[in-house]
N, C-alpha and C positions, 0 to 999 in steps of 0.2 A: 871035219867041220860039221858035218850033219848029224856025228853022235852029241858034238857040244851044243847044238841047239836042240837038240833034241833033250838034253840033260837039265837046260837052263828053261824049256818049256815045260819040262813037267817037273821041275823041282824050285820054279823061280819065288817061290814065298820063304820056303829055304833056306835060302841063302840070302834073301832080305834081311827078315827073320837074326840069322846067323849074324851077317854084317852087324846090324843094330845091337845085337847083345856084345861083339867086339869094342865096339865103338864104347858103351857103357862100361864093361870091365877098364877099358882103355881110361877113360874119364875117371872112376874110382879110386883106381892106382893113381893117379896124379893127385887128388882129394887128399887121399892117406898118405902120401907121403910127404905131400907140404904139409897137411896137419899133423903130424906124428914127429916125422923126422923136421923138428926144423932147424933153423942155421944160429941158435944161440949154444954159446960153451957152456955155458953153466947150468947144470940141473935145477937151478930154480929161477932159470931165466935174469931180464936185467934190470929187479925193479929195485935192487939192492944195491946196485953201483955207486951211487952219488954218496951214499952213507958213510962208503969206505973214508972219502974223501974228508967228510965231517963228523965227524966223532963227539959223541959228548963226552966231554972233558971231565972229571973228577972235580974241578974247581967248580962246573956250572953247578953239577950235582949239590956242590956243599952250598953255593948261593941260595938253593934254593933250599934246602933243608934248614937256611941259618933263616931266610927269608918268614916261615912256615913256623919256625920255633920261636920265632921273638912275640907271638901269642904265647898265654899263658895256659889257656886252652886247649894248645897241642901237645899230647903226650907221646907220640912215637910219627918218625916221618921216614917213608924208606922210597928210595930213587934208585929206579933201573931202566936199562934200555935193553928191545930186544926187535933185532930188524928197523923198521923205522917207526917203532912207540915208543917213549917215554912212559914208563909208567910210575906213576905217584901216589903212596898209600899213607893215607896218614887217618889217628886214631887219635880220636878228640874225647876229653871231659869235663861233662857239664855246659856242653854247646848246641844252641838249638838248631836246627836242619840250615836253615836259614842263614842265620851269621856261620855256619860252616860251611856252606857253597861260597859266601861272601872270602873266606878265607882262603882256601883254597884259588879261589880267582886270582889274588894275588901274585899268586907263580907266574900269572904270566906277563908282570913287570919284571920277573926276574931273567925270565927267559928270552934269550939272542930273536933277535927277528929272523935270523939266518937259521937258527933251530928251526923255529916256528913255520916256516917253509918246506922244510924238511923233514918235518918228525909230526907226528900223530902225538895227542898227549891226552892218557885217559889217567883218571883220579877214580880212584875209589878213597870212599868218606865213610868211617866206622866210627860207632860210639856204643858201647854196650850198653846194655838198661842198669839204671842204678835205680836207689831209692829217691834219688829226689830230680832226675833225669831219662828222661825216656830214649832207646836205644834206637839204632838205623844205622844201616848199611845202603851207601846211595854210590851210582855210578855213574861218572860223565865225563865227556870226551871232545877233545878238538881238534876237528878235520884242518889235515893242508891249507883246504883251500875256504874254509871260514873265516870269518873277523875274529876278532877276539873275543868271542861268545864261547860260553860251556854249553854242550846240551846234558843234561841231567835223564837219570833213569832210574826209577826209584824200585830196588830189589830188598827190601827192607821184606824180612820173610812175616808172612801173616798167619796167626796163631788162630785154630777154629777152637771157636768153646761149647763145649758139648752138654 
């Protein structure tokens, strides 16, 4: 008994010391393994479930490309989905920036409220420069959880003159 106090007297920072740095690894390993290992199956976890459920449909697709093409304006419209975007590209001639956001908005009378809920929906607007029309490439998008507003982003590339 009097070598353990004797051990615990001149070694007692020691094993303070020692405890506190267990106690820490201890706490660590619980961190890393609920952040690393955690309890979902699927490698990209489960923000993609509900999708499986609702699919866009080939029919929605074509509504809205018939919707998009009954402008005279629009020369090519192409509709895909990937995860939970819709994406919409369409390529206008002889439209100015303007009445082509205006058209583009239209998609989203064509589009299911149930989509709309569900899916992200970005438009990219292309028009190349001609001679009697000026070009732009514009991008914009609508969140889940917005009205029915586009936000626009304009990547229209800018030419330096030297």
């Amino acid at each position: 008994m009097k070598k353990i106090k004797n051990l615990w007297m001149n070694n007692r920072v020691l094993f303070v010391l020692t405890t506190i740095v267990l106690v820490c690894f201890l706490v660590m390993g619980v961190v890393v393994i609920k952040y690393f290992v955690g309890v979902s199956t699927s490698e990209y976890g489960d923000r993609l479930e509900d999708i499986e459920n609702l699919p866009l449909k080939d029919e929605d697709k074509q509504a809205i490309e018939n919707k998009l093409k009954e402008n005279e304006n629009v020369q090519e419209v192409t509709v895909h989905t990937q995860g939970k975007i819709i994406y919409i590209r369409i390529v206008f001639t002889n439209t100015s920036l303007d009445r082509a956001k205006e058209i583009a908005a239209t998609t989203l009378e064509v589009i299911n409220d149930e989509y709309k809920s569900h899916y992200d929906i970005h438009y990219t607007l292309v028009q190349e420069a001609t001679d009697t029309a000026e070009g732009y490439t514009i991008m914009g998008s609508r969140n889940i959880r917005s009205t029915s507003s586009i936000i626009w982003n304009n990547n229209t590339p800018i030419t330096s003159e030297e």
